[in-house]
KOLKE-443485 format. One record per residue (C-alpha): x, y, z; residue in one letter; residue number from 1. Coordinates in Angstrom, 2 decimals, padded with zeros to 5 digits. Example, Ala and Ser with C-alpha at 12.3 -4.5 7.8 and 13.67 -1.06 7.14 Angstrom:
# residues 2
PAGU        c1        c2        c3   resn   resi
PAGU    012.30   -004.50    007.80      A      1
PAGU    013.67   -001.06    007.14      S      2
//
This chain:
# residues 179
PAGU        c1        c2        c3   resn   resi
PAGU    006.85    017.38   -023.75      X      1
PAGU    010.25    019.10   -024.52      X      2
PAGU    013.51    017.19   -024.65      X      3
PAGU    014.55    018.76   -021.57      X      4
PAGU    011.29    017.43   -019.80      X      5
PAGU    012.00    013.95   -021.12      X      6
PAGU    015.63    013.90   -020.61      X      7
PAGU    014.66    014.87   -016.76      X      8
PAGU    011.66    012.10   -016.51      X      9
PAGU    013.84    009.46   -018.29      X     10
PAGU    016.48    010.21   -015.97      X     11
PAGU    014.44    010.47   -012.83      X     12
PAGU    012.92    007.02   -013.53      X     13
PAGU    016.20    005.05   -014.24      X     14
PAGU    017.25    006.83   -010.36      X     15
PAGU    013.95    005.67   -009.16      X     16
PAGU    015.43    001.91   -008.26      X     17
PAGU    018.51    003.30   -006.62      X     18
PAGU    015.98    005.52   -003.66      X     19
PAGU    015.53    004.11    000.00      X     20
PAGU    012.68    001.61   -000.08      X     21
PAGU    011.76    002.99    002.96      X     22
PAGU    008.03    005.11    003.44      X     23
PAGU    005.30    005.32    001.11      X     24
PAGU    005.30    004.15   -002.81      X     25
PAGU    005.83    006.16   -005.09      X     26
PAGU    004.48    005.69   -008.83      X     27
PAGU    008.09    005.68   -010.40      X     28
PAGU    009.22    002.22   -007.33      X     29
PAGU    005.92    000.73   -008.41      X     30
PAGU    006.21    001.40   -012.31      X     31
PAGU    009.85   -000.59   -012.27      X     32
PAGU    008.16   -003.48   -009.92      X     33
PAGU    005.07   -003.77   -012.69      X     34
PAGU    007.63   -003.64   -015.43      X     35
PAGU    009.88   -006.36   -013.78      X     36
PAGU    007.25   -008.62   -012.99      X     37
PAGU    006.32   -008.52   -016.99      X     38
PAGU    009.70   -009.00   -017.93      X     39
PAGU    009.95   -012.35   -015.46      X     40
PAGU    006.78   -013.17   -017.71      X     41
PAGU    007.47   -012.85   -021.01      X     42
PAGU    011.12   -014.46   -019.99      X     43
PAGU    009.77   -017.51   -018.59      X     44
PAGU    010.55   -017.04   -015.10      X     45
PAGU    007.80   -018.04   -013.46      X     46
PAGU    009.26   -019.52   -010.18      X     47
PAGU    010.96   -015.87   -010.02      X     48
PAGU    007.37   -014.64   -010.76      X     49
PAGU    005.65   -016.64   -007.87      X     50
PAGU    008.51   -015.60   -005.34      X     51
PAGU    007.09   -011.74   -006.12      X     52
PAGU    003.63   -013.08   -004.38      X     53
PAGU    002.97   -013.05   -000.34      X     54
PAGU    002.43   -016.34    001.19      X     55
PAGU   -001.32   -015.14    001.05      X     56
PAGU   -001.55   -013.89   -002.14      X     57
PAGU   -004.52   -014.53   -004.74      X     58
PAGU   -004.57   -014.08   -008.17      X     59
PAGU   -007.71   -013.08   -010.07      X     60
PAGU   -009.29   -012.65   -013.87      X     61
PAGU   -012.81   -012.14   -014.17      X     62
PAGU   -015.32   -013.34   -016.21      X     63
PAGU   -017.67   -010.89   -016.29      X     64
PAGU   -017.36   -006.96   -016.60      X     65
PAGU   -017.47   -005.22   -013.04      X     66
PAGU   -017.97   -008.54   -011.30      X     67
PAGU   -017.54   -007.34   -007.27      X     68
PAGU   -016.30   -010.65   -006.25      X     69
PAGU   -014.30   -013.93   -007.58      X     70
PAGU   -017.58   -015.89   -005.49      X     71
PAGU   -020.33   -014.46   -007.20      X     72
PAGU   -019.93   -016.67   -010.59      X     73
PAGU   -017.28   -018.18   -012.67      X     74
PAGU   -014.18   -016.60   -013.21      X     75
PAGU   -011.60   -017.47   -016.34      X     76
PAGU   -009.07   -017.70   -013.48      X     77
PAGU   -009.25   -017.54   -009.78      X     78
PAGU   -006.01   -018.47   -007.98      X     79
PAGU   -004.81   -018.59   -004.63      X     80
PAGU   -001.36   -019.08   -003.64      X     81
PAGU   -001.56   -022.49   -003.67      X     82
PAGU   -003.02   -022.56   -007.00      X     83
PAGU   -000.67   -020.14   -008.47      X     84
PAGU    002.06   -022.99   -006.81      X     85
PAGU    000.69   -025.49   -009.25      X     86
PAGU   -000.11   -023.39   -012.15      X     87
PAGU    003.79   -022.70   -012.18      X     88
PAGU    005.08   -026.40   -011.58      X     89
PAGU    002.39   -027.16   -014.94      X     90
PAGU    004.24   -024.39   -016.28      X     91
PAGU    007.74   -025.22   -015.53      X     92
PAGU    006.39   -028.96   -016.71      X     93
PAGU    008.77   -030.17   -020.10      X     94
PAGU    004.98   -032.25   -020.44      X     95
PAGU    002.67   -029.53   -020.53      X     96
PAGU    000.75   -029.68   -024.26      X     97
PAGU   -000.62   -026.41   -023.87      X     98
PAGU    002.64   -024.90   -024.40      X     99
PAGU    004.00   -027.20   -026.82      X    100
PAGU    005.50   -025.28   -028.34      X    101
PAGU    005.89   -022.38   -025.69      X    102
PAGU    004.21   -019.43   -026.46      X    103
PAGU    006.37   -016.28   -027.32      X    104
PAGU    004.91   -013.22   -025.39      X    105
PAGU    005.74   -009.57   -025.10      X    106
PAGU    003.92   -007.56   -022.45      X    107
PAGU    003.20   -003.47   -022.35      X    108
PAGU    002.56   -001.99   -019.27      X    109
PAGU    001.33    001.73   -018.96      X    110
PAGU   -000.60    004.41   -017.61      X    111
PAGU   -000.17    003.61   -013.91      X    112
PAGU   -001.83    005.36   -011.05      X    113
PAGU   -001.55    004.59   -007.09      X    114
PAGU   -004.63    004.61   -006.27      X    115
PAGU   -004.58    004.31   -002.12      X    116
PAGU   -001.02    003.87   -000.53      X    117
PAGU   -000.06    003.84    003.21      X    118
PAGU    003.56    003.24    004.53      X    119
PAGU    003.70   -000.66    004.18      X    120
PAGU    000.89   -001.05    001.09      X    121
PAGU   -000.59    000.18   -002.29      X    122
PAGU   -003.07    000.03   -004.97      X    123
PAGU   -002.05    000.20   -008.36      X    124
PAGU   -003.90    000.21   -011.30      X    125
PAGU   -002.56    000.12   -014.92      X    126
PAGU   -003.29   -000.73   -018.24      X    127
PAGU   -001.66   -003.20   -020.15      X    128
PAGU   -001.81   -005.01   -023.44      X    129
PAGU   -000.08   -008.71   -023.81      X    130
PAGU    000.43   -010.51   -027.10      X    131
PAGU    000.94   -014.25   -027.09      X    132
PAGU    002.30   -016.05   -030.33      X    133
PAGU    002.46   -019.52   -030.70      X    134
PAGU    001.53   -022.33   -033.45      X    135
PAGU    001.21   -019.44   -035.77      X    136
PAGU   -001.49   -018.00   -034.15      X    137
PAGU   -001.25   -014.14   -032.68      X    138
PAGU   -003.63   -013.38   -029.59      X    139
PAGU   -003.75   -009.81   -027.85      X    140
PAGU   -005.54   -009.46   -024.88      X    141
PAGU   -006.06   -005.94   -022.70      X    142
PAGU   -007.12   -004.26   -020.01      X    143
PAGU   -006.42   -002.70   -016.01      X    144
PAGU   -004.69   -004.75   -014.01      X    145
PAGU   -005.07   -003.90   -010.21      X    146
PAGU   -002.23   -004.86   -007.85      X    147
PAGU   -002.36   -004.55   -003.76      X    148
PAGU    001.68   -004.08   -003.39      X    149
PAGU    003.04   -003.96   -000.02      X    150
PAGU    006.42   -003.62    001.45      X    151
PAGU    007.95   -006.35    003.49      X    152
PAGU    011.18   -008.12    004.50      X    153
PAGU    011.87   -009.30    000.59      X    154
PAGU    011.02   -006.10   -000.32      X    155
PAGU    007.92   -005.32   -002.55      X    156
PAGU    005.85   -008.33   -003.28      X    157
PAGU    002.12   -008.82   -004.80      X    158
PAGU   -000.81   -009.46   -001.95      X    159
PAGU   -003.20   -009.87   -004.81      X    160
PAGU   -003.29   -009.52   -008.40      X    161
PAGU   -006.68   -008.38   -010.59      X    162
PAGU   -006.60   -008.22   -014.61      X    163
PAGU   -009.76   -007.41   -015.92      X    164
PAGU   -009.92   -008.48   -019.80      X    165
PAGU   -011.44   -005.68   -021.88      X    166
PAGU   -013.29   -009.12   -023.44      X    167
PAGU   -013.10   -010.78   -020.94      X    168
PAGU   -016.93   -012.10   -021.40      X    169
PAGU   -015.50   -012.83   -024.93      X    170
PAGU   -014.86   -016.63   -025.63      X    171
PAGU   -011.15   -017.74   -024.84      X    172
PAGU   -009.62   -020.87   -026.05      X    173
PAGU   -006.70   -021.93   -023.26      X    174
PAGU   -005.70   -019.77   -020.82      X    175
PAGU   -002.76   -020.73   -019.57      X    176
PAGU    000.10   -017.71   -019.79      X    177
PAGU   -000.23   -015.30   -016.82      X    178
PAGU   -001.25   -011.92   -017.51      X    179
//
């Protein structure tokens, strides 16, 4: 890619925020969304994190490669909004052991692709990698993440969340930082 091409991306996506959020997504509205949501992540803002989720929003991590459906067996995490509720109040929790001390994370989002989109609602799927540092141990974990975005009164917010683990049959000690 030239400079020229770059320069013109680079400035197309910082306009991207600015547009009408009006019609049907586009991949630059949903790229800053994805990259804001890992920023209120790796910052520690997980009440501004659960606010991005519909009141009927689910969260999900499979356990098994290709599994069709959180019901059919175990999953390493399988949240709905309620859930997701209390897995940020543990979070926000001065008590919680698991993150004693916190864990230091840094997120990379990438290659994203709408996949279906109508007016009010999207798919997007993109890859992402997440390293997690804490009592001197580094952990990366990867993979797709799929998102169902729609478009409502607060704007874009998550009706479900999937994050398939490239290991995610691996063994995992502690999950407890969000993908």
């Amino acid at each position: 890619m030239s400079v020229a091409q770059e320069t013109t991306r680079t400035s197309h996506a910082q306009a991207a925020p600015e547009r009408v959020q009006a019609g049907a997504f586009n991949v630059s509205e949903c790229e800053q969304f994805l990259i804001h949501e890992a920023r209120l992540l790796d910052e520690g803002r997980f009440d501004e994190w659960l606010a991005l989720f519909t009141p009927d929003a689910w969260y999900w991590v499979p356990a098994e490669a290709g599994q069709a459906s959180p019901r059919d067996t175990v999953s390493l995490i399988y949240d709905d909004r309620r859930l997701l509720e209390t897995r940020v109040r543990r979070l926000a929790s001065p008590r919680i052991y698991s993150q004693e001390p916190r864990s230091r994370t840094s997120r990379i989002i990438a290659n994203l692709t709408i996949e279906e989109s109508t007016n009010d609602a999207c798919t997007v799927r993109s890859k992402f990698q997440l390293l997690e540092y804490r009592r001197e141990t580094q952990r990366i974990f990867g993979g797709t993440c799929l998102h169902r975005l729609v478009r409502g009164t607060k704007g874009i917010q998550i009706a479900w969340k999937r994050v398939d683990l490239v290991n995610c049959d691996a063994p995992h000690e502690g999950l407890v930082v969000p993908f």
